[in-house]
C-alpha positions in Angstrom: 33.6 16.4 -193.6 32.0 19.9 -194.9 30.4 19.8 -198.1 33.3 22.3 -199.1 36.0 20.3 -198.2 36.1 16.7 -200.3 38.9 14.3 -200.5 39.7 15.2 -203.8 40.5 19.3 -203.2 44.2 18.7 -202.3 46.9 19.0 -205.0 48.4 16.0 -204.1 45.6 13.8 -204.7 45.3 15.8 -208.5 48.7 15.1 -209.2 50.5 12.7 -207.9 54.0 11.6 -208.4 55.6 13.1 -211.2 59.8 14.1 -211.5 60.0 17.8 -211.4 63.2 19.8 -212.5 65.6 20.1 -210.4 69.3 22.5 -211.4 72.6 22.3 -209.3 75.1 25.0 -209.5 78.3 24.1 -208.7 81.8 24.5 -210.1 83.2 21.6 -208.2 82.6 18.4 -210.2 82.6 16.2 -207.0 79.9 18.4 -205.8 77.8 18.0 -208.4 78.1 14.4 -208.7 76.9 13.7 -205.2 74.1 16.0 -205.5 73.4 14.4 -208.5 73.6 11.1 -206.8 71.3 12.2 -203.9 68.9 14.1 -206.2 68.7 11.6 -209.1 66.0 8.6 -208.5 63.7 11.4 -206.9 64.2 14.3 -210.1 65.2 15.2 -213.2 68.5 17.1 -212.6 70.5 19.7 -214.7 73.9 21.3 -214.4 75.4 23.9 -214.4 79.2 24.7 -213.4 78.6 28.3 -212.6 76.0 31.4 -212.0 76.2 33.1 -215.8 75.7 29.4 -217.0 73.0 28.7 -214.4 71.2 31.7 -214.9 71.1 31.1 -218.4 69.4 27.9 -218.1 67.0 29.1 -215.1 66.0 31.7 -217.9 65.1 29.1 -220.6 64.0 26.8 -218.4 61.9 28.9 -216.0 58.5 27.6 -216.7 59.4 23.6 -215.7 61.7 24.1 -213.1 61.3 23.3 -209.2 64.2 24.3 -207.7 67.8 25.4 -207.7 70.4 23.7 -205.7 73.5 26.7 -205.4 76.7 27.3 -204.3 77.9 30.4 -203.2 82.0 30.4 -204.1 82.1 29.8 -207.9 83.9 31.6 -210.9 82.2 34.4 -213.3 79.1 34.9 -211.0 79.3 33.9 -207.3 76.0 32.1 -206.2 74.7 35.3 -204.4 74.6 37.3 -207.5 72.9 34.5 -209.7 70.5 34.3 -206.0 69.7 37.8 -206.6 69.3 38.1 -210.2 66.4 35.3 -209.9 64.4 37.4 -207.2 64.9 40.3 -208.5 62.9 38.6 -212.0 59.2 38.0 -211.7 59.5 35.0 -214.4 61.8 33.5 -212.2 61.4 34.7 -208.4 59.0 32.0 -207.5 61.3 29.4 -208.0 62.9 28.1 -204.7 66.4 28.3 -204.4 68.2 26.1 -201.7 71.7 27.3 -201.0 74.7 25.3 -200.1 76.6 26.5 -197.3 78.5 25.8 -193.9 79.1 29.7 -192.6 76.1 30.8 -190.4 76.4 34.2 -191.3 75.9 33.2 -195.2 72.8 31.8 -194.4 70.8 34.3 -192.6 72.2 36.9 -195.6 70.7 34.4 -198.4 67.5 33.7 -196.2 67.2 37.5 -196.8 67.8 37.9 -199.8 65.4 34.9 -201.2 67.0 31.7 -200.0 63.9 29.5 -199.1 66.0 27.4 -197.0 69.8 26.2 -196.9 72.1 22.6 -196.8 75.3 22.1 -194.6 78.7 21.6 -196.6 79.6 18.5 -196.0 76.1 17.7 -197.3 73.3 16.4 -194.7 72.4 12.9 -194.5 70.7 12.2 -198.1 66.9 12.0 -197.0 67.3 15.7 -194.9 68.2 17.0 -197.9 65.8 15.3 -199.6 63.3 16.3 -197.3 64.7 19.8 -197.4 63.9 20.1 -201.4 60.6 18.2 -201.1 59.5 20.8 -198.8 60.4 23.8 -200.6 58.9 22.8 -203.8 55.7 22.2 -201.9 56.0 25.2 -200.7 56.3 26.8 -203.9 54.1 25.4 -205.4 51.1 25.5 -202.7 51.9 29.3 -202.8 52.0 29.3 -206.4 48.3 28.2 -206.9 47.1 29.2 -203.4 47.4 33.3 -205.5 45.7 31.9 -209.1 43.4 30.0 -207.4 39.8 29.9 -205.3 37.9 26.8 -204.8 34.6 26.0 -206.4 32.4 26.2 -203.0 29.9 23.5 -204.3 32.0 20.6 -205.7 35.3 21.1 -204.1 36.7 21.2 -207.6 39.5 23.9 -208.5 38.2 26.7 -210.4 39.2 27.5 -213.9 42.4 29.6 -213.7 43.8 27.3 -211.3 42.8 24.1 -213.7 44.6 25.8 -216.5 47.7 26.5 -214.4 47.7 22.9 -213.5 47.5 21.4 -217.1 50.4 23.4 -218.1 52.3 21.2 -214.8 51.1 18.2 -216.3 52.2 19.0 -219.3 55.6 19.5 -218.4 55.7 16.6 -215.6 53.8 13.9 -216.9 54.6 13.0 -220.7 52.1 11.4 -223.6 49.2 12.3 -225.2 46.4 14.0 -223.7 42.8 14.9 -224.5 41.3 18.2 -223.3 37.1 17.4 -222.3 34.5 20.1 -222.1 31.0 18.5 -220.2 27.4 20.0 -220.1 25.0 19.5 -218.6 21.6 18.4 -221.0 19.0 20.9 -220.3 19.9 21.8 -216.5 18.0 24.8 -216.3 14.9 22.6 -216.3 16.7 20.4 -214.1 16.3 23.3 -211.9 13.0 24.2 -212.4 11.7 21.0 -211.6 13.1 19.3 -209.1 14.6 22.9 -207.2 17.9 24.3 -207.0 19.3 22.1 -203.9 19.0 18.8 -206.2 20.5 21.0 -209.0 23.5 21.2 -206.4 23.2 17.6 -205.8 23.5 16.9 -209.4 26.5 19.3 -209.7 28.4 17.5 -206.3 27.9 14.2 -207.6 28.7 14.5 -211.0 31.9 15.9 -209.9 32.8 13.1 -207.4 32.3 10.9 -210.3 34.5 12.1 -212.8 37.0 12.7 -210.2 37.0 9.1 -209.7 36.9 7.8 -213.5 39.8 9.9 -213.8 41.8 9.3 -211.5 43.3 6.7 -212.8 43.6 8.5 -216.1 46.2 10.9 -214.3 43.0 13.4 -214.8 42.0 17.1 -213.6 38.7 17.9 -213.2 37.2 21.4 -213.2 33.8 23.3 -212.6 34.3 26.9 -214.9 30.8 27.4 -214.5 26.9 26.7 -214.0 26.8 23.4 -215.3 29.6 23.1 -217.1 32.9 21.2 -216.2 36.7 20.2 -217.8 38.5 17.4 -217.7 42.4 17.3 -218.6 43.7 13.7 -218.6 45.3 11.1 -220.5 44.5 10.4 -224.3 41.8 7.4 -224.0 41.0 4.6 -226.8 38.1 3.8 -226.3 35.6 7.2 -225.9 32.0 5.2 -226.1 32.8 3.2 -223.1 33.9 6.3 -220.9 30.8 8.2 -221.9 28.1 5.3 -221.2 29.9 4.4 -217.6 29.6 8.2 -216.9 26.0 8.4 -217.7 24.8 5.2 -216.4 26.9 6.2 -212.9 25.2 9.5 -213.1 21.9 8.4 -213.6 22.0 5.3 -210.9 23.7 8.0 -208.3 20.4 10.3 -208.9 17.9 8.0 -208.7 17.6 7.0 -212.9 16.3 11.1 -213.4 17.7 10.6 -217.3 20.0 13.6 -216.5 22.6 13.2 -219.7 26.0 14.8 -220.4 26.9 16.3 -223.5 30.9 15.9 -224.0 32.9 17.6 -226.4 37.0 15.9 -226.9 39.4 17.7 -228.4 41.7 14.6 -228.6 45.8 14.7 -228.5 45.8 18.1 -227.8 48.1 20.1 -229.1 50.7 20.9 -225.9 52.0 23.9 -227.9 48.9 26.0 -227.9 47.7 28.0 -224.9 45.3 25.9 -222.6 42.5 28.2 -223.0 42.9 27.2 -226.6 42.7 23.5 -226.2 39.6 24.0 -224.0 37.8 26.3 -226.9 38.4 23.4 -229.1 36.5 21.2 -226.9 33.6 23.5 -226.4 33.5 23.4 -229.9 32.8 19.8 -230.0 30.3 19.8 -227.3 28.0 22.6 -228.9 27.6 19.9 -231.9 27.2 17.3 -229.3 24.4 19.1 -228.2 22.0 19.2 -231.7 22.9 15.6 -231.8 20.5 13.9 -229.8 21.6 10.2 -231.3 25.2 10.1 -230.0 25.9 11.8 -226.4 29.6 13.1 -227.5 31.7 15.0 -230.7 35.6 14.5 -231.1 36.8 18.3 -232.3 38.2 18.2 -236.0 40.1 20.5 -237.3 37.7 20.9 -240.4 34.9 22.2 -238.0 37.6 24.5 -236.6 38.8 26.1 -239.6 35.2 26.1 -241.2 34.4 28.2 -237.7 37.3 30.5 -238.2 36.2 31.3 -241.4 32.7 32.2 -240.5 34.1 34.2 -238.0 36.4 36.0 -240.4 33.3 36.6 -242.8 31.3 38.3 -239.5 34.5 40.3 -238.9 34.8 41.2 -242.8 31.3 42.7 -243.7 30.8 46.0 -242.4 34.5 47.0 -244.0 33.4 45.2 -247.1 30.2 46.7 -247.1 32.0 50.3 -246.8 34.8 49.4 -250.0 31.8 48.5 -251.8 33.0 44.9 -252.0 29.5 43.2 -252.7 28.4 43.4 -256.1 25.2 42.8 -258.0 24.4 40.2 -260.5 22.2 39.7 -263.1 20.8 36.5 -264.2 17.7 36.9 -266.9 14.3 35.8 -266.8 12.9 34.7 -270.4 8.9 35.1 -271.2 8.4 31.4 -273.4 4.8 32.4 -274.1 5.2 33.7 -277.5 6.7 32.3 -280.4 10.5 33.2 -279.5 12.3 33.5 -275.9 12.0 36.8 -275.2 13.8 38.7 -272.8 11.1 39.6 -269.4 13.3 40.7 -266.5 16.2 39.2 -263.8 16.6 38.3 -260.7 19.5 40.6 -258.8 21.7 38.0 -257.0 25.1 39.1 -254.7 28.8 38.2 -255.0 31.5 39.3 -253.0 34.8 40.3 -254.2 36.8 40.5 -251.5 40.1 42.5 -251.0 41.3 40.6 -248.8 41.0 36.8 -250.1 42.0 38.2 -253.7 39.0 36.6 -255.3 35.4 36.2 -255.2 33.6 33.9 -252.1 30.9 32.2 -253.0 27.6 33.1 -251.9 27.1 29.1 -250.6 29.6 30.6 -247.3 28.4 34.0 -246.7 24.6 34.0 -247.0 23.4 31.3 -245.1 26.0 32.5 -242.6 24.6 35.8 -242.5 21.3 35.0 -242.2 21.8 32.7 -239.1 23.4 35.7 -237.3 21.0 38.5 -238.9 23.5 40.4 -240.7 21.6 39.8 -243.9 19.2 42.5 -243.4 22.1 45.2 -244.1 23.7 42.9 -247.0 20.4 42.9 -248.3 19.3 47.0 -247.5 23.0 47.5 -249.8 21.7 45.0 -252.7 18.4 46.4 -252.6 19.7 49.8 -253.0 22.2 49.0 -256.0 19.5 47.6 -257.6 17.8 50.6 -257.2 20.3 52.7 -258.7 21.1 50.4 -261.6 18.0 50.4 -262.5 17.4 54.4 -262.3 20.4 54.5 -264.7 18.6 52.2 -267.5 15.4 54.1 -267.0 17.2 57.0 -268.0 19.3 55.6 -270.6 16.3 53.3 -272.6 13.9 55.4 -271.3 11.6 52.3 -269.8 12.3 50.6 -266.4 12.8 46.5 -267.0 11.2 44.8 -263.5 14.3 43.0 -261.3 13.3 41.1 -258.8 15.3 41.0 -255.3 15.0 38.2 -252.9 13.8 38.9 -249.1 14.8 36.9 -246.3 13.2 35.8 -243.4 15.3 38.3 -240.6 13.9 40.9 -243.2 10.3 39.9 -242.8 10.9 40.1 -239.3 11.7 43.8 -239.1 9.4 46.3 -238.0 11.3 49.1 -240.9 11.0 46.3 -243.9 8.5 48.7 -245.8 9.8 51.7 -244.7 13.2 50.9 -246.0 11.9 49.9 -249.5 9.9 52.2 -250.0 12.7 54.9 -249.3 15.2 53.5 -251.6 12.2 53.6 -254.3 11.5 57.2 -253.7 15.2 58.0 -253.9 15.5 56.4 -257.4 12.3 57.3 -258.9 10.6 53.9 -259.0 7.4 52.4 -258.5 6.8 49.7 -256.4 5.5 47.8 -259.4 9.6 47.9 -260.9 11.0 46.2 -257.8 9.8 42.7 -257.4 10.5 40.9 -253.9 11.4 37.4 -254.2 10.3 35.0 -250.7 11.7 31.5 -250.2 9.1 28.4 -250.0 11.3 27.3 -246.9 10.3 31.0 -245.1 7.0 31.2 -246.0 7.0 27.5 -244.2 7.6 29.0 -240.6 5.2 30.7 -238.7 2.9 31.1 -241.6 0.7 33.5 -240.1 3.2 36.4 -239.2 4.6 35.7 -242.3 1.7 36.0 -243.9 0.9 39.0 -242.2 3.5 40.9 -243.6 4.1 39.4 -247.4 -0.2 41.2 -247.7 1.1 44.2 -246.3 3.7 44.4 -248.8 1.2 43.0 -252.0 -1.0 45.9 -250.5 1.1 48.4 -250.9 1.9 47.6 -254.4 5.2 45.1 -254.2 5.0 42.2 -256.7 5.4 39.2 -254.2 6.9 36.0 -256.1 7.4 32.6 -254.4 10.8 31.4 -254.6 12.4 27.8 -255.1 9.1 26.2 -254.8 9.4 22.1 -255.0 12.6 22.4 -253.2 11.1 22.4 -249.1 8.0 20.8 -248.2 5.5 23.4 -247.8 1.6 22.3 -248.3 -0.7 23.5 -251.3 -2.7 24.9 -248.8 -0.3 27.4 -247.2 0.0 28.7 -251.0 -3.3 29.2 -251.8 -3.5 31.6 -248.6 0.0 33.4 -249.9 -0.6 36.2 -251.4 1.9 35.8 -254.0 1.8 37.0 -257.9 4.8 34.8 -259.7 5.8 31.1 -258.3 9.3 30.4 -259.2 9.8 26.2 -259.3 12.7 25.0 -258.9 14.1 22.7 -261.1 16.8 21.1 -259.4 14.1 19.4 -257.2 12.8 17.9 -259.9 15.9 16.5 -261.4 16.7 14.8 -258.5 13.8 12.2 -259.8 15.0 12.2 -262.9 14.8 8.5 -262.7 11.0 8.3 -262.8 10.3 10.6 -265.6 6.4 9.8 -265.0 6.4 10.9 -261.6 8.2 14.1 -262.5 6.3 14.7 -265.5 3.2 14.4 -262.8 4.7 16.9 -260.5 5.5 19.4 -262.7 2.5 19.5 -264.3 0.5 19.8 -260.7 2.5 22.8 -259.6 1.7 24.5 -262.8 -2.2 23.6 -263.1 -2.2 25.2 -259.4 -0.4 27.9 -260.4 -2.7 28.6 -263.6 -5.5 27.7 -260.8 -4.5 30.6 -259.1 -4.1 32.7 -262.2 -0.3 33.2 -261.2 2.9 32.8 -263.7 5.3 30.3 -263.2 8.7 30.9 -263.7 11.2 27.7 -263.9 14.3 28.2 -262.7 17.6 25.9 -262.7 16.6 25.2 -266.2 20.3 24.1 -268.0 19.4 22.6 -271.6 17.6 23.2 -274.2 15.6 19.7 -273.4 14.6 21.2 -270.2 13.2 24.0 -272.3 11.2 22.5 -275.1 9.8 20.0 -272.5 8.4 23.3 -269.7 7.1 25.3 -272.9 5.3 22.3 -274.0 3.5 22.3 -270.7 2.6 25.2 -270.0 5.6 27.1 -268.4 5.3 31.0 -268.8 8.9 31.7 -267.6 12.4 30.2 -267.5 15.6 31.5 -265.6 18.8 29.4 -265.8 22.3 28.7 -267.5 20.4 27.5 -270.8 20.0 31.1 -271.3 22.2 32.9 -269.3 24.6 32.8 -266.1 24.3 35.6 -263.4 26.0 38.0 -265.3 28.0 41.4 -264.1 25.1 44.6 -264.7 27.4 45.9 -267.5 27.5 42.5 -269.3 23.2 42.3 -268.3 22.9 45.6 -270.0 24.2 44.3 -273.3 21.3 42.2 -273.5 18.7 45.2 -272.4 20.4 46.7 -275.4 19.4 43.8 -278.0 16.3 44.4 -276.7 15.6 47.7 -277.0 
């Protein structure tokens, strides 16, 4: 046998038995009754007493049905017309129509006008015209997938449009639950590289003889899309941890114990009503969080992950309009200087809400930002912010005649463009500002990866006059000796670290006080932020704190409501 050709390519070995639909038109009740009769333990039979009822239920019914039984001679429409209706309709022309008839003249007419084949009146011996419908529908059917279809040339497995065609049979032929699988490969392409493509083929043939065979029993499908990916359509399983380790373990002892390993994604009970493709994306799902979990070889799709993905996907979709109907606005939350005597008012950071159009209401930051920056998006979110800033703060230099220093945080796709100074320094041209009014605000967790690119560019921007402060220090784990070597002029700590020892006040006291004897080391400000009570207050004054930014003394705030404030402080 040719590698091409393996026992499992034929459709009857995929499908098995099932009862397929079967119609008979006839007005004649006896008729119908011993067709019925004849047809019954093979098929699931339907009647019709006429054409206009038959094509009716042919049109309703097109997608499950395997054949029409018809006579010709019957009230309202006579078989012929109802014969040629159906060819002349490409929903319904591929289903075979066997017509009932004893004049020889009738039969080569409905041969030619669709008729796949024809039964003598009285009716054959019941297994001829048994035969005579089992034939046709294979027919049908062969011819049906034989134009969707084309064979994958290296399992022997059906390729993808075919596999989908075939669910949707199964679907309608063989009832219960089933569970849509989507497979890959664990790193295949170095699979490849090691061992050569011809055993990356023999991992690929074998792989697929062995599903074929665990599934078999499962009524499965099995199907090679691509590469070294494959799908499995079969019957809802219990019992998912057993499947998985028999897989691997046959895998590996087929291959010689290589550790090759399957990620699986399951989208489990899948919903019949949706489009295949559908059921399959919901699977792929699963498997791409299969694959950053390297403790459990398989993910069940939920429907949480699925609407959480949707919604991502509507954000993506929703920025550049949002960006154009000015949806994104600026918000201020202060920063207060606790050095003197009194609070006093020292600057705020510019933060971004979104106030959407079309969700009627504001999304929170938490679903858009770290969204954006995974995708790189933020660099124009933050090019918009940076800009408004800009502007607002134009329009208070000219009101109170002295410019108040906002800072603006700076993510890590930002530091990674080659036009991050060029940009800024454009927007501070356009408002009349110094570099000295705009303060850029880097997270501890960026400054953490690849330090010395990052690095790199933070003293570029220091150099060129930028006041560089460290943001949410105490909240990732980078070392004190990555920020001696940052060139940074405030550290901003972040509180809610800290709180999150509240039960060991001494070892929080300890660590609060280290950060900001470093900080003073490096003759840098600290700035507190998350700071919520007045407790929290008293308690970083008394230490030493320069700075504090957090709901104790103000919320982010809209820039009108911000300017109030700049007001009482004029």
């Amino acid at each position: 046998m040719g590698r091409n050709k393996r026992k499992f390519s034929s459709i009857g070995d995929i499908v098995g038995n099932v009862r397929r639909l079967v119609l008979i038109v006839d007005d004649e009740e006896i008729n119908r009754l011993i067709l019925g009769n004849i047809m019954g333990p093979q098929y699931q039979i339907a009647y019709a007493v006429d054409g206009v009822e038959a094509l009716k239920f042919v049109q309703e019914n097109y997608r499950n049905l395997s054949a029409v039984l018809l006579d010709l001679n019957m009230p309202n429409m006579d078989g012929r017309t109802l014969l040629k209706t159906m060819k002349a309709d490409p929903l319904t022309s591929r289903i075979p129509v066997l017509v009932a008839t004893g004049v020889k003249e009738e039969e080569v007419q409905c041969l030619q006008e669709g008729a796949c084949d024809f039964f003598a009146k009285p009716y054959d011996m019941p297994e001829v015209l048994r035969a005579r419908v089992a034939n046709a529908i294979k027919m049908a059917e062969d011819s049906e997938f034989i134009e969707v279809a084309e064979k994958d040339a290296l399992t022997g497995l059906y390729a993808r449009d075919f596999f989908y065609r075939y669910c949707e049979q199964l679907d309608r032929n063989i009832a219960g639950e089933k569970d849509a699988l989507a497979l890959d490969i664990d790193r295949f392409k170095l699979i490849n590289g090691l061992y050569g493509k011809a055993f990356g083929d023999k991992v690929l043939i074998k792989i697929a003889e062995i599903l074929v065979d665990m599934v078999r029993k499962n009524n499965g499908l099995v199907c090679r899309p691509n590469a070294d990916t494959f799908l499995i359509y079969q019957d809802h399983l219990q019992d998912y941890d057993a499947f998985v380790t028999q897989l691997n373990e046959a895998v590996n002892a087929a291959l010689g114990n290589t550790h090759i390993r399957l990620r699986i994604g399951i989208y489990e009970c899948a919903d019949q009503t949706i489009e295949v493709l559908t059921r399959f994306d919901r699977a792929h799902i699963a498997c791409e969080k299969a694959k950053d979990n390297y403790s459990h070889p398989y993910e069940v799709y939920d429907e949480v992950s699925h609407r959480q993905q949707l919604e991502s996907q509507k954000y993506i979709s929703a920025m550049e309009d949002a960006l154009k109907q000015r949806e994104f606005i600026t918000y201020y939350q202060p920063k207060y200087d606790m050095t003197g005597d009194t609070p006093r008012l020292a600057g705020a950071e510019a933060l971004v809400r979104w106030q959407s159009k079309t969700e009627g209401g504001m999304i929170s930051p938490g679903k858009f930002i770290p969204l954006f920056e995974q995708n790189g998006l933020i660099y124009k979110l933050d090019l918009y912010i940076w800009e408004e800033v800009a502007r607002q703060m134009k329009e208070w230099k000219e009101k109170y005649s002295f410019t108040f220093p906002i800072s603006v945080n700076v993510s890590r796709v930002d530091l990674y463009s080659p036009n991050l100074l060029l940009e800024i320094e454009q927007i501070i041209d356009r408002h009349g500002l110094t570099f000295r009014d705009l303060a850029l605000e880097i997270t501890e967790s960026v400054c953490a990866a690849d330090t010395e690119t990052i690095l790199s560019v933070v003293r570029n921007l220091r150099d060129h006059g930028f006041k560089i402060e460290m943001d949410d220090f105490g909240s990732g784990y980078s070392s004190l000796n990555m920020l001696s070597r940052m060139p940074i002029n405030v550290l901003k700590m972040d509180m809610k670290f800290f709180q999150r020892n509240a039960g060991n006040d001494e070892i929080m006291d300890a660590m609060v006080r280290l950060i900001i004897d470093f900080a003073k080391v490096m003759k840098v400000p600290v700035i507190a932020e998350g700071v919520e009570d007045k407790e929290q207050a008293d308690y970083l004054k008394a230490i030493g704190c320069d700075m504090i930014q957090g709901y104790y003394f103000g919320r982010p705030m809209p820039a009108a409501e911000f300017e109030k404030l700049l007001q009482q402080n004029c």
